[in-house]
C-alpha positions in Angstrom: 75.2 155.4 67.5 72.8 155.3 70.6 69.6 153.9 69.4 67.6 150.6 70.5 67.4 148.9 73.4 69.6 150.4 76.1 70.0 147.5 78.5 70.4 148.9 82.1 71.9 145.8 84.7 69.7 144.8 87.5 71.8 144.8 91.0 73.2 141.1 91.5 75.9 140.1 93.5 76.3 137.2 91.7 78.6 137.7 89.3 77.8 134.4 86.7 74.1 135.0 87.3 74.6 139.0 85.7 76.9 138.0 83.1 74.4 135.0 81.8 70.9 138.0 82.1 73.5 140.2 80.4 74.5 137.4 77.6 70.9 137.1 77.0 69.9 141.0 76.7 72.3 141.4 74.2 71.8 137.7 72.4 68.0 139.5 71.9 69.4 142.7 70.0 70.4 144.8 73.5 73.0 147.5 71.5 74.6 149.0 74.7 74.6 147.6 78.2 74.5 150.3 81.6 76.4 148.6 84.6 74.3 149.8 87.6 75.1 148.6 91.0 74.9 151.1 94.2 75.7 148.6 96.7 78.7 146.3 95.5 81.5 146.9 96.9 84.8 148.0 95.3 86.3 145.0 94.5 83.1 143.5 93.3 82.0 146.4 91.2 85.4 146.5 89.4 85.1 142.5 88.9 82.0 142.7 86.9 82.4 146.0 85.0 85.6 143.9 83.3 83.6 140.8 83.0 80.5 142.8 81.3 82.9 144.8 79.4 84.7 141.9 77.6 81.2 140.1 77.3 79.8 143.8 75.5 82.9 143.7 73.0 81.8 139.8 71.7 78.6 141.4 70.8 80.4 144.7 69.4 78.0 146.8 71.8 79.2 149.9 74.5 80.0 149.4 77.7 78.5 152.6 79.7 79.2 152.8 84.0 76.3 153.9 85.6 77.3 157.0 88.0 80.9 156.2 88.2 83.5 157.7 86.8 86.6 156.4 88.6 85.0 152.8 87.5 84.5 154.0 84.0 87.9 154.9 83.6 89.8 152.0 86.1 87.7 149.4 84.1 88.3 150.6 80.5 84.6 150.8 79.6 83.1 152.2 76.4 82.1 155.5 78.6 79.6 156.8 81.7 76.4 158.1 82.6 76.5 160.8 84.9 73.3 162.1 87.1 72.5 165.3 89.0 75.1 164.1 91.4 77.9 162.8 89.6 80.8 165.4 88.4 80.9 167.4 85.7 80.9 166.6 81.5 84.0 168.4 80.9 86.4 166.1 83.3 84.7 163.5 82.6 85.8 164.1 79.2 89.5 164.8 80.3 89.4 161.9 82.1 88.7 159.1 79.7 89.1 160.9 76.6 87.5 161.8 73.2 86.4 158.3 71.8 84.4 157.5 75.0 80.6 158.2 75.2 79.0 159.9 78.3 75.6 160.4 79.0 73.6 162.4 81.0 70.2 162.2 83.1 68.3 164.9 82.3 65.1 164.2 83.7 62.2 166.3 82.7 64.7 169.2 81.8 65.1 170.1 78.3 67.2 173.3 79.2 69.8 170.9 80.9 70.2 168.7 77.9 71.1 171.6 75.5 73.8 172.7 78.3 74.8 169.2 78.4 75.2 168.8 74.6 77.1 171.8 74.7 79.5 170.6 76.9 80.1 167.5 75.1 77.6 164.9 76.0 77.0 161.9 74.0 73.4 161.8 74.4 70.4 163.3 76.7 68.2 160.7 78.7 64.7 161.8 79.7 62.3 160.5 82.0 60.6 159.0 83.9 58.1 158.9 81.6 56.1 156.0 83.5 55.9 154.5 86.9 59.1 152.8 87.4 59.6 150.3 90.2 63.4 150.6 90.0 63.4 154.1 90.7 59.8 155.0 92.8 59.0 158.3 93.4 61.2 159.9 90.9 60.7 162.9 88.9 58.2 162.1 85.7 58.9 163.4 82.1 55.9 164.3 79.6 55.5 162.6 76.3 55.7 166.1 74.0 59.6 166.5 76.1 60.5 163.9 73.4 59.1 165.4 70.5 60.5 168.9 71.7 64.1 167.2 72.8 64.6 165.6 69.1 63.5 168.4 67.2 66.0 170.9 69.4 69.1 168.2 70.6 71.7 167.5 68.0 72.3 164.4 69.9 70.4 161.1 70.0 67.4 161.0 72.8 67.0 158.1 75.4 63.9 157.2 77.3 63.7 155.9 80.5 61.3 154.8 83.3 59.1 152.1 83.7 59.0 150.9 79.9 57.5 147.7 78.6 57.2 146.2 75.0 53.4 147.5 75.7 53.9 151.1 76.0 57.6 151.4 74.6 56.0 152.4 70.6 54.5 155.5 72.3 58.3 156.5 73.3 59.4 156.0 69.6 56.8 157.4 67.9 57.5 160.9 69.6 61.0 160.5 69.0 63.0 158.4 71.3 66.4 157.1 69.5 66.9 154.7 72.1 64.6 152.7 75.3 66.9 152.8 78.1 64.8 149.4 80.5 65.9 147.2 83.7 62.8 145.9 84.9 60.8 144.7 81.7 63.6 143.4 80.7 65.8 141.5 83.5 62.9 140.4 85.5 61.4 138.9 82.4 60.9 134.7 82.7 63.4 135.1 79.3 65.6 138.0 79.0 66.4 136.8 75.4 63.1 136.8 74.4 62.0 140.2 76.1 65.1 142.2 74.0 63.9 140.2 70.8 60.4 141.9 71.9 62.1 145.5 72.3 64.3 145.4 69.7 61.7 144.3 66.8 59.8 147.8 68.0 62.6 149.7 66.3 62.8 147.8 63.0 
């Protein structure tokens, strides 16, 4: 299942430092971790998707590669989330297989999901639906896409963009299975704390 707090990685070089923020995401009730990193190199990039993944299987919670899918597959993680940019469903499927989940960015654009879900996607993520500082400037969602998305996708819904335990209930309330958050959550004083926070909103 894809619901509750979708932890997406902050970009750290420092591999301890990422694995210990990580650690305490998923210590506060993260259920799936997104490695994001667009400036690591190779080496580096592979090092930490195998460190996160074997972290993510202690808490029995997916391992998804953000944009990636050479990484996805090289590393052995739970599955990818592909954006405008980054290959196609269908060999992503071919590529890692049928028990691997992939996701897919589809902004403000319900008409992409439902092609998406068709293909074989995993689940639909929507948004921005608030200003987000890790991605300025990017396309904005409304709330009523949500309500429109769960009543019309077969699979699970993910919000994203510039959420906080203040404004995250609105997300839920029209429909959001999961709250996918960097920011709120990994530039928190306590990470543990701030995924207790989020993750008591969907009790």
């Amino acid at each position: 299942m894809i619901d509750g707090l979708y932890a997406i990685t902050p970009e750290c070089a420092d591999t301890g430092r990422l694995l210990q923020l990580a650690e305490r995401a998923l210590s506060g009730g993260a259920r799936l971790v997104q490695y994001r990193n667009k400036r690591g190199d190779t080496a580096l990039r592979h090092e930490q998707a195998s460190e996160l993944l074997a972290l993510c299987k202690r808490f029995h919670a997916p391992l998804i590669i953000n944009d990636d899918l050479r990484l996805a597959d090289l590393s052995g993680a739970d599955g990818v989330h592909l954006g405008k940019d980054d290959g196609g469903i269908r060999e992503a499927r071919f590529i890692l297989g049928p028990g691997k989940i992939i996701g897919v960015s589809c902004y403000n654009d319900l008409p992409r999901a439902r092609e998406a879900q068709e293909q074989g996607a995993d689940y639909a993520a929507f948004g921005s639906f608030f200003a987000s500082s890790t991605k300025p400037g990017t396309v904005t969602a409304p709330l009523n896409l949500l309500r429109e998305a769960k009543q019309d996708l077969r699979i699970p819904v993910v919000a994203i963009g510039g959420i906080t335990p203040d404004n995250a209930h609105v997300l839920i309330e029209s429909g959001a299975d999961a709250l996918a958050v960097v920011s709120a959550l990994f530039d928190s004083a306590d990470v543990r704390a701030a995924a207790e926070k989020f993750s008591r909103l969907f009790v």
